[in-house]
Each structure stands twice: as C-alpha cells, then as structure tokens.
C-alpha positions, 0 to 999 in steps of 0.5 A: 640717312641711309640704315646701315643695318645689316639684314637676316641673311647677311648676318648669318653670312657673315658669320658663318664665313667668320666660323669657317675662316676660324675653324680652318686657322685653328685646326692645324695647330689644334691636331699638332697639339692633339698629335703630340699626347698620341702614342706613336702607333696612333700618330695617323689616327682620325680618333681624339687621343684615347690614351694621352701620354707625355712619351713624345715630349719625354723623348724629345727633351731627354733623348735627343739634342733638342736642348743644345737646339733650342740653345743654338736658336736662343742666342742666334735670334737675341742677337739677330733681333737687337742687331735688327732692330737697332740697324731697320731704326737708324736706317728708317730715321735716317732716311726718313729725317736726312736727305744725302746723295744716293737716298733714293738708290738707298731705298730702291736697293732696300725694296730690290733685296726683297724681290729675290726668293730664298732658293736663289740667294743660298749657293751665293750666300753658302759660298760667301759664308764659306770663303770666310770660314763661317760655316757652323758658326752662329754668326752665319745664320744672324748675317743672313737673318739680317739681310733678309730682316732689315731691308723691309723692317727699315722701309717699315720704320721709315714710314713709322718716322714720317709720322712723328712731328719734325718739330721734336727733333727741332726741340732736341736741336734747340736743347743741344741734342747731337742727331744721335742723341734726339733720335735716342733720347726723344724720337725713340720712345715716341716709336715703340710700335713701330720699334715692336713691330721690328723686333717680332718680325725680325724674330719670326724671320731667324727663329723659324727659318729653316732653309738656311739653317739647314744649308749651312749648319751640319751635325745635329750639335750646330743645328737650330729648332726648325732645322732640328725638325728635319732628324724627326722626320726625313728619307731615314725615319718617321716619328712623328710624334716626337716631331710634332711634341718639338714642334708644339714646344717650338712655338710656345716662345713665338706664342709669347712673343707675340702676345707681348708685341700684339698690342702694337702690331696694329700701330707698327703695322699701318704706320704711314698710312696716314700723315697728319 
C-alpha cells in the first residue's frame, strides 16, 4: 500500500498557501472593520486605529436615512426569499417528479436566463417597470430579484429532489396525499439543505445588489442598503468613514444568516452529484 504521507517540504507548502489564501479573505473585511472606528481625517491612514471612536456609526445611524434604508432592504428581501424559496421548490420538484410537453424547453430556458449579464437586462426591465408604474416601488426590485434568483435555485432544487427516493411520493399516493400535499407534507422536510441552500442564495441576491436598486429606486427615502452606499461616497462627496461604518453594519445580517444556513450549504450545494 502505498504511504499516503505527506513530506516536510510539502507540508509547509501547503500550509503556508493555506496562510496566504486566508490572510488575502480576511484582510479586506478586517480594514473595513478597522476603517469604521477612524476618524475621518485618518480614513487613508496605513496606522491601526490611534483614537477609536464610534463618530462614523453615530453619524450613519442618526444623521442620515440609514434607518428607513435598512426598512426598505428588510421588507424587499423577506419577501423575495419566500417567494424564492416557494417558486425554485415547486419548480425543481415538479420538473424533477413530473414529466409534461415542454419540460425540456422549461429547463433550457431556466439555464439561458442565466446567461445574460445584469448591464443588459436594465433598459428592458426599467422600461417594463416603468410601463407598469412600478418605479419606486418595493414590488419592482422583488420581481426582478426573483427572476435573477429562481431560475438557478430551481435547477439547484431539481437536482436536490432527484436525490430523495420516488418511493415516498408513492407512499404519500397510497396514503391518499394529492401531489401538493406529498410534495409538502412528506418531501418538503426531508429538503431542508437544499430548501436553506435557496433561501441564503436568494437573499444574498435582493440584499446586496445594488444595480437595480439604483436604477430603479430615486430619493434617498426609496433606496435599499447597497444602494444607500452609493450617497457616502460618489462625484459630490467622499465619507468614507460613514461608508465603511454602514457597511460593517450592512453585513452583520448577512453574517447571521449565513451562519444559521452554514450548516446546510454543503448538503444544499453538492446535491445531485451523486444518486443513490
């Protein structure tokens, strides 16, 4: 059998490599944090923080509409996350369990949405949005969120769903379960990774996007978080402090969401590599 053992030279190899992949991620976020508690004359020092202060956050939370902001994020992305989840997971069990005229088609179109970048799909989608009186309104942003989000979380599920046993609809079926039911009832739970797996991608999508938002949300009372970054920092003005204050405060939702999906990503996020 041969030593799978690694030698002296390749150990510190590896982690050396293993030091610097981690000293690169965590760096950015680390001098955002470090950013935040400066003053801002200091905003473009090299030096650690010499006089820490809470000014930024301060300023940020009491002199400008961060509040109503994180509001306007709040409600767009709840909504965008159930409706998310519920449309990929019917979608993915459907295709995944049914066979009907146009399936295929279904699929290829769900894999073609993806293809399109975001700087293409603006003009028509802002003239669409604003043929329908949509424009700075909430229900913009989660239909457009939506039909970035669900196509790929859809083929995700679909694969999710080709990996639990056909035999428990069959027992739903037996039992007097109508489709609906079985999918809810008895198929549903056994898809919590996957069903996670949706949620924090399909959140990620509404709550840090800022091209839509921007483009179709004006005055500062309608904007979104990332699109709020924007009146930090632009052609008129430069507070980098106050910008970097929100955005440490913009990620601790993230952060929390993604420890609680964490635990499933893996699960959600290799489904269908394998069938049984």
């Amino acid at each position: 059998m041969r030593d799978q053992r690694r030698g002296p030279l390749a150990s510190v190899g590896l982690h050396t490599t293993l030091v610097i992949a981690s000293a690169v991620a965590v760096f950015p976020p680390l001098w955002l944090v470090v950013t935040s508690f400066k003053p801002k004359t200091e905003a473009f020092s090299t030096d650690v923080v010499k006089d820490p202060t809470l000014r930024n956050y301060q300023h940020v939370l009491g002199d400008t509409e961060f509040l109503t902001w994180f509001g306007n994020s709040l409600f767009i992305v709840v909504i965008t996350t159930l409706l998310g989840v519920f449309v990929a997971a019917t979608t993915g069990y459907a295709v995944s369990r049914f066979r009907f005229p146009g399936m295929r088609p279904l699929m290829w179109l769900l894999l073609i949405t993806q293809m399109f970048p975001v700087a293409i799909l603006i003009v028509p989608l802002y003239n669409i949005m604003s043929t329908l009186g949509w424009l700075n309104q909430p229900i913009s942003l989660i239909v457009t969120y939506l039909t970035v989000a669900v196509p790929f979380c859809a083929w995700m599920m679909k694969g999710f769903f080709d990996t639990i046993p056909v035999e428990i609809d069959e027992s739903g079926r037996v039992d007097g379960l109508n489709p609906f039911g079985t999918f809810w009832r008895l198929v549903v739970p056994l898809a919590k990774p996957g069903l996670a797996v949706t949620a924090f991608y399909t959140f990620i999508t509404a709550w840090a996007e800022v091209a839509y938002a921007s483009a179709f949300m004006t005055g500062e009372e309608n904007l979104t978080l990332a699109a709020g970054l924007q009146t930090f920092v632009n052609q008129y003005t430069s507070d980098w402090g106050s910008m970097t204050a929100a955005a440490v405060m913009i990620a601790i939702p993230a952060a929390l969401v993604f420890s609680w999906a964490q635990r499933h990503l893996v699960a959600g996020l290799t489904a269908g590599a394998t069938k049984s």
